[in-house]
C-alpha positions in Angstrom: -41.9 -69.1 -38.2 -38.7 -70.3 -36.8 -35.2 -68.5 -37.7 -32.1 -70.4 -37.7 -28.4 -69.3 -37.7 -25.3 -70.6 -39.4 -23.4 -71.4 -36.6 -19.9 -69.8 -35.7 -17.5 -71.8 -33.9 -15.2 -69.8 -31.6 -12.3 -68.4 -32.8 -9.4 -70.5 -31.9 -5.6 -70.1 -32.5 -4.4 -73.5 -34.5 -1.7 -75.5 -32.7 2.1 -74.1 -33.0 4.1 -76.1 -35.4 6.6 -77.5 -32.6 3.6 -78.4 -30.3 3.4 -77.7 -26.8 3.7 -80.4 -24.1 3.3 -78.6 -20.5 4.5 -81.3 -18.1 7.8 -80.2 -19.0 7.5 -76.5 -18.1 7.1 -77.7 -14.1 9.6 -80.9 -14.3 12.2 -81.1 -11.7 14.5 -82.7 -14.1 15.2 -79.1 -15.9 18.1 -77.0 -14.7 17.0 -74.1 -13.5 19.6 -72.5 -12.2 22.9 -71.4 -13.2 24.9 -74.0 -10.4 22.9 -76.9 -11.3 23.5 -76.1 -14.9 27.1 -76.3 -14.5 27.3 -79.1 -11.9 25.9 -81.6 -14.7 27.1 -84.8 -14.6 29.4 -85.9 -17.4 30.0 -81.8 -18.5 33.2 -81.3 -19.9 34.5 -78.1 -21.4 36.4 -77.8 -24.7 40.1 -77.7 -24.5 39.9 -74.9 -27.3 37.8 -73.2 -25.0 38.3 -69.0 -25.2 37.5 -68.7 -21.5 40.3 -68.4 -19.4 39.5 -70.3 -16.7 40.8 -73.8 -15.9 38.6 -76.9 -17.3 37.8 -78.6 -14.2 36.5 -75.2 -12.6 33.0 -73.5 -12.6 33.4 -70.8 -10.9 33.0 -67.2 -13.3 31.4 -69.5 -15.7 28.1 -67.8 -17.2 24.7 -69.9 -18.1 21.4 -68.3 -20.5 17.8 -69.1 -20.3 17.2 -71.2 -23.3 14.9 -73.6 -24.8 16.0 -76.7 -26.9 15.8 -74.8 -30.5 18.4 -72.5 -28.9 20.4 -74.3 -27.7 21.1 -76.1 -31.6 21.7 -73.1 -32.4 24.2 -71.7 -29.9 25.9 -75.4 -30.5 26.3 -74.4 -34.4 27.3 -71.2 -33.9 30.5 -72.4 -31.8 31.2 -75.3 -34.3 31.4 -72.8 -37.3 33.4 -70.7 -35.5 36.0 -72.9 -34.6 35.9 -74.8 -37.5 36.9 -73.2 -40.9 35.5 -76.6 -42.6 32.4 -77.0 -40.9 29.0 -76.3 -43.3 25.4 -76.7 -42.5 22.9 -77.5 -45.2 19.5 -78.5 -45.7 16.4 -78.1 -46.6 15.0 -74.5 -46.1 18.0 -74.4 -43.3 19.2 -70.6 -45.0 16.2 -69.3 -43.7 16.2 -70.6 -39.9 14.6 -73.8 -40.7 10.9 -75.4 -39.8 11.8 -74.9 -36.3 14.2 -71.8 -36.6 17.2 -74.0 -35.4 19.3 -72.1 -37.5 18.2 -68.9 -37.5 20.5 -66.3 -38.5 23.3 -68.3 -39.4 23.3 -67.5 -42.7 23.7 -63.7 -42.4 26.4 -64.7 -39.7 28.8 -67.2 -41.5 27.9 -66.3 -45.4 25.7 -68.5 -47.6 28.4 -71.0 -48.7 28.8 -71.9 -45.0 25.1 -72.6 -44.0 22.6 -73.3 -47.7 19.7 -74.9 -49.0 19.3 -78.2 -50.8 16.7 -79.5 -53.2 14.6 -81.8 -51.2 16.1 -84.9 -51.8 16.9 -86.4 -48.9 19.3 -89.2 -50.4 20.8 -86.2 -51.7 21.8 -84.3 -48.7 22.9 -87.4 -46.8 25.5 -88.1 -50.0 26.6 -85.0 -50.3 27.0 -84.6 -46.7 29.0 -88.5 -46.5 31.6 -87.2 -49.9 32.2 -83.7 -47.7 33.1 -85.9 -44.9 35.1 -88.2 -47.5 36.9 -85.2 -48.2 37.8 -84.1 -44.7 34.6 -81.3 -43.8 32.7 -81.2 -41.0 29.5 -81.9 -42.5 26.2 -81.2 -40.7 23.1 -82.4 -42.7 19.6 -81.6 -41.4 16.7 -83.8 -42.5 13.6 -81.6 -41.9 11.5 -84.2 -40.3 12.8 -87.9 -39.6 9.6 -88.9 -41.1 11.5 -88.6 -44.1 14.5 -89.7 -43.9 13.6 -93.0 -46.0 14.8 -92.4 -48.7 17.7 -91.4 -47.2 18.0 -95.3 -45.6 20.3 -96.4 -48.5 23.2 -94.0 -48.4 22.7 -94.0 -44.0 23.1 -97.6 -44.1 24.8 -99.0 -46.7 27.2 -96.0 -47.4 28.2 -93.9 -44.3 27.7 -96.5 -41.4 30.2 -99.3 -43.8 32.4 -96.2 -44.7 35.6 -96.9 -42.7 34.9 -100.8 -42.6 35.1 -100.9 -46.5 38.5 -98.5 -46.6 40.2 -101.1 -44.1 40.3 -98.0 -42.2 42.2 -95.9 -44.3 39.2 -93.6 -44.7 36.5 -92.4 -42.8 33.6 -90.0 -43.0 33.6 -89.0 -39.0 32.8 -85.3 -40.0 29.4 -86.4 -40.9 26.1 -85.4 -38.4 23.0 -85.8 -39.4 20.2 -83.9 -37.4 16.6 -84.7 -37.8 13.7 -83.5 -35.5 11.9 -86.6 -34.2 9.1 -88.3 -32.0 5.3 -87.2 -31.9 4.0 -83.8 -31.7 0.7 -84.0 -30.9 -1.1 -83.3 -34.2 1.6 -84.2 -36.5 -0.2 -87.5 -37.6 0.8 -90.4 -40.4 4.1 -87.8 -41.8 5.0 -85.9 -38.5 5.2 -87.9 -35.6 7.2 -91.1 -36.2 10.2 -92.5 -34.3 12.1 -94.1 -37.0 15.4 -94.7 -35.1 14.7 -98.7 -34.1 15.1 -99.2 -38.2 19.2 -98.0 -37.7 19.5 -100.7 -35.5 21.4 -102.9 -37.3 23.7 -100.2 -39.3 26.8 -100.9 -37.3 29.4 -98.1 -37.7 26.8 -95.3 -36.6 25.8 -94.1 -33.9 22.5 -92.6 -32.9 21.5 -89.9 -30.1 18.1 -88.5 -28.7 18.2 -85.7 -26.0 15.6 -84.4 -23.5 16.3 -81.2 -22.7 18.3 -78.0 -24.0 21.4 -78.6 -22.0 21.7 -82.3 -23.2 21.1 -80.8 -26.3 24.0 -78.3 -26.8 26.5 -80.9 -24.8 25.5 -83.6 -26.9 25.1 -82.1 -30.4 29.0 -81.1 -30.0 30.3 -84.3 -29.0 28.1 -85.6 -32.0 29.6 -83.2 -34.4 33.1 -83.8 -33.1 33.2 -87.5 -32.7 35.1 -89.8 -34.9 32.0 -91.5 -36.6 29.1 -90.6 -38.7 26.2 -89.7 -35.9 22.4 -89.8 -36.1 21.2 -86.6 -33.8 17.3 -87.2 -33.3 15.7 -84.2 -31.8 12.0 -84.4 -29.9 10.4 -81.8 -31.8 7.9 -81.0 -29.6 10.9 -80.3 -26.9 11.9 -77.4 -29.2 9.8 -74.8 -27.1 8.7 -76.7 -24.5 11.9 -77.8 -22.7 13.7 -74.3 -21.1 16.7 -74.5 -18.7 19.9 -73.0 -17.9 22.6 -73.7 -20.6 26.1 -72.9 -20.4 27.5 -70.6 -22.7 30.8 -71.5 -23.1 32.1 -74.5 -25.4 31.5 -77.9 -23.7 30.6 -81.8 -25.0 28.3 -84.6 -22.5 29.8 -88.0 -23.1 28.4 -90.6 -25.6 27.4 -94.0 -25.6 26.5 -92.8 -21.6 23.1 -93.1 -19.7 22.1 -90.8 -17.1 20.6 -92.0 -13.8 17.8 -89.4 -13.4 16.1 -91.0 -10.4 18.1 -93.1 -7.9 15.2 -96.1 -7.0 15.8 -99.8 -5.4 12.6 -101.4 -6.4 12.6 -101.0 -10.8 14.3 -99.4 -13.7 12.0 -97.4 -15.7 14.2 -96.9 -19.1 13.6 -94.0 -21.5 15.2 -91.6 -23.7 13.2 -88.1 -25.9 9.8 -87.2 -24.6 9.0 -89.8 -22.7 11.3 -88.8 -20.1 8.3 -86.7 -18.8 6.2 -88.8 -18.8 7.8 -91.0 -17.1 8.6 -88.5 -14.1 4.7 -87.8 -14.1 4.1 -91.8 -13.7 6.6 -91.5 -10.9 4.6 -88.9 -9.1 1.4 -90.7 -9.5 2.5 -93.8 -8.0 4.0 -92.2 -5.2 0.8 -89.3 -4.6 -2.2 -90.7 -6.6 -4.8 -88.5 -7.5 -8.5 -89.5 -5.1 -9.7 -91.1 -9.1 -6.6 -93.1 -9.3 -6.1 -94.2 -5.5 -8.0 -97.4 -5.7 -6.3 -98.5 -8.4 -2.8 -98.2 -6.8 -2.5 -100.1 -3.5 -1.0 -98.5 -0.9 1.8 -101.0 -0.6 3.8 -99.4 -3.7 3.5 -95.4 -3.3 6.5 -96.4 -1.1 8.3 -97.9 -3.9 11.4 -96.5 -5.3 12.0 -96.2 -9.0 15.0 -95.6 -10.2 14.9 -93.4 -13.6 17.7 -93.8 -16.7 17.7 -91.3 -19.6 20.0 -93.8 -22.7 20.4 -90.4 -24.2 22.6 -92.6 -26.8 20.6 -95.0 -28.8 23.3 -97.0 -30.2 26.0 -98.0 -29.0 23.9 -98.2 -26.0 25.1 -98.4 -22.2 24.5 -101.7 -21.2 26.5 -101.8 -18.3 24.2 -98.7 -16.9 21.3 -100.6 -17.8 22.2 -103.9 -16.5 23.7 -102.9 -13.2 20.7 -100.9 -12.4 18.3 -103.6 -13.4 20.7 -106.4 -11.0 19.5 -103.7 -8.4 16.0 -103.2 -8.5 15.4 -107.0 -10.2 12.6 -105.1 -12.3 13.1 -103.3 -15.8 10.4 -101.3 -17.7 11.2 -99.7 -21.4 9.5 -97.1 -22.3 9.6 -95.5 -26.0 7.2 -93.7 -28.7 8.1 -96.1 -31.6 5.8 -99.2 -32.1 6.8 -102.0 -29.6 7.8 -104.7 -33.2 11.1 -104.6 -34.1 12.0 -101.7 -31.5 15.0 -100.7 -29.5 13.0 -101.9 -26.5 13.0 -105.3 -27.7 16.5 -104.9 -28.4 17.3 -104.0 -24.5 15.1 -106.3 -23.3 17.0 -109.5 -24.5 20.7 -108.2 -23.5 19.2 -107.3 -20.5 17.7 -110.7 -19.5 21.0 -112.7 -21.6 22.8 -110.7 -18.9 20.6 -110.7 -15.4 18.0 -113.6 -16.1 18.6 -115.0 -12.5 18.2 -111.2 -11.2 14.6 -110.4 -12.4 11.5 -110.9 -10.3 9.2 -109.8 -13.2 9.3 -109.9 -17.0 10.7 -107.1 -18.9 8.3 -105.1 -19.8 7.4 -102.5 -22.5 5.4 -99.5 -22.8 5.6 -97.9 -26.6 3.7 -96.8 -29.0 0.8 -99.2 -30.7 1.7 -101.2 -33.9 0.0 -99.0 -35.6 0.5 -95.3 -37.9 0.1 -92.4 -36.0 -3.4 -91.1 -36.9 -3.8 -87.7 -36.8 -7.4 -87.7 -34.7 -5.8 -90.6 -31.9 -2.2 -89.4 -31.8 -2.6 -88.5 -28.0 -3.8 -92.2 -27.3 -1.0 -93.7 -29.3 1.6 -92.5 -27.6 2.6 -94.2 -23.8 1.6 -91.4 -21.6 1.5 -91.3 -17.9 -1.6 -93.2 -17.2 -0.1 -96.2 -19.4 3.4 -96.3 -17.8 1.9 -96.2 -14.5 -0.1 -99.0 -14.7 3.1 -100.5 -16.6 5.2 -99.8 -13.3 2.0 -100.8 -10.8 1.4 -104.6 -13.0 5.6 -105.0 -12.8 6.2 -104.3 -9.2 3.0 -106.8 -8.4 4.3 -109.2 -10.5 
């Protein structure tokens, strides 16, 4: 007589909420140390600054080991400190937030400083834009960008025509808005969206993605602090997996800037987020395939150069970056997590050929997510990983 057991599977721990994504932990693009930390390009430290030293000078300067969470943090700790006016609000936000980005900020600058909201996400982005209206530094948090739809009325059609409609006689530049963004890697239909090709059109806005803690910080302040309402996307799965060294002291990286990563004379490979990562892994493959992938890349290209560009700034975007560097290498790939209809990829690919048609040896090309939601189960094969961009980069330069 045959016995039969229930079958256990083994124990396993389920994912972390922020996701893990361990190309980053090894990528050379990370500051590591504390001179390369401070040598960034673009850094520039606040006038208002306590340190004593001059602001051209780097010298007695300290760094800390942080990851990307951190480093929102440390960035909203120094803008409530300086600034009397500045509140940060949100849903769950009083209690550190989904991703603990405001952890403690509470208990540090009182509970009329740093509070909850309903969750209504129309609701915090007007409230946020008549704080602004009134002259606060308003910093809004929309727990997932997944859903800030029905927030798309009073982004759109409220803060980005603010100043326009007063003639300029008013305007709601306090206003930041900070949404974690981009896939996760089990986040599915509600969690892994990249929404920001659909502000686009909303001139009077601006939008920013970083990649890495650093950018982060440097970014998030000039955000805060610049004259016009500013979308802050922030790759949530970057939250813990992206650690570097990050300057302690008060200091903004310039919008509306990309960032040559890479130096390269044979193609542009544009990014900005996550795929950043990726797109350094597709750089080493081409140039040291693994023995599965060496047929497949002929020998011809692992010579190639490819010159990488972080947009960092979504919109207003740097053309000129873009355009000189594509005028260069005569090849331009765009690579992004949002579905390829309707996305900022299309967007760069038409200025970019308007503006160096005569230049390119090979269509632009694009490498983005598939046109279609983000099922949970398939997530990992939606997304333009590695393998995808490097065959991207191998069909371009063979073109």
């Amino acid at each position: 007589m045959f016995t039969f057991k229930r079958f256990s599977p083994p124990h396993t721990e389920p994912p972390p909420a922020g996701g893990h994504l361990s190309s980053v932990a090894s990528s050379q693009l990370l500051r590591a140390t504390r001179d390369a930390a401070l040598r960034t390009p673009g850094i520039a430290w606040s006038a208002e600054d306590v340190s004593p030293l001059p602001l051209n000078t780097i010298g007695g300067r300290e760094t800390r080991k942080m990851n990307m969470y951190q480093a929102v943090r440390d960035a909203l700790s120094i803008v409530l400190a300086k600034d009397d006016t500045a509140v940060v609000f949100g849903e769950d936000v009083a209690f550190g937030g989904v991703f603990r980005c405001t952890m403690g900020l509470s208990e540090e600058f009182g509970r009329e400083r740093v509070f909850n909201t309903p969750l209504t996400e129309q609701g915090i982005v007007g409230f946020g834009i008549g704080l602004a209206s009134m002259g606060h530094t308003a910093i809004a948090e929309i727990q997932f960008a997944d859903y800030i739809f029905p927030a798309f009325d009073q982004i759109v059609n409220e803060a980005a025509k603010y100043r326009y409609r007063a003639g300029g006689q008013f305007s709601i530049g306090g206003l930041t808005i900070r949404t974690p963004t981009m896939a996760v890697g089990h986040g599915g239909l509600y969690h892994s969206q990249s929404p920001e090709g659909f502000f686009l059109g909303a001139s009077g806005i601006k939008i920013v993605i970083p990649r890495s803690p650093l950018q982060c910080k440097g970014l998030l302040l000039a955000s805060i602090r610049d004259p016009n309402p500013v979308l802050f996307m922030e790759p949530k799965i970057l939250y813990r997996s992206a650690v570097e060294q990050v300057p302690i002291d008060d200091f903004n990286l310039p919008l509306s800037r990309a960032e040559i990563l890479l130096s390269g004379s044979d193609l542009t490979l544009l990014t900005w987020g996550t795929p950043v990562y990726h797109c350094e892994s597709a750089i080493s493959l081409l140039r040291s395939p693994p023995p599965a992938l060496e047929p497949l890349i002929p020998p011809s290209l692992r010579s190639a150069t490819v010159e990488l560009i972080d947009l960092r700034t979504i919109l207003p975007w740097d053309v000129e970056t873009v355009v000189e560097s594509v005028k260069r290498t005569r090849r331009l790939v765009i690579v992004h997590e949002a579905g390829m209809t309707g996305g900022v990829g299309a967007e760069i690919a038409a200025e970019v050929q308007k503006r160096a048609f005569l230049r390119l040896e090979a269509p632009v090309r694009r490498i983005t997510g598939w046109d279609v939601p983000a099922a949970l189960q398939y997530e990992k094969f939606n997304m333009p990983d590695p393998i995808r961009i490097l065959d991207g980069i191998t069909e371009t330069l063979t073109y």
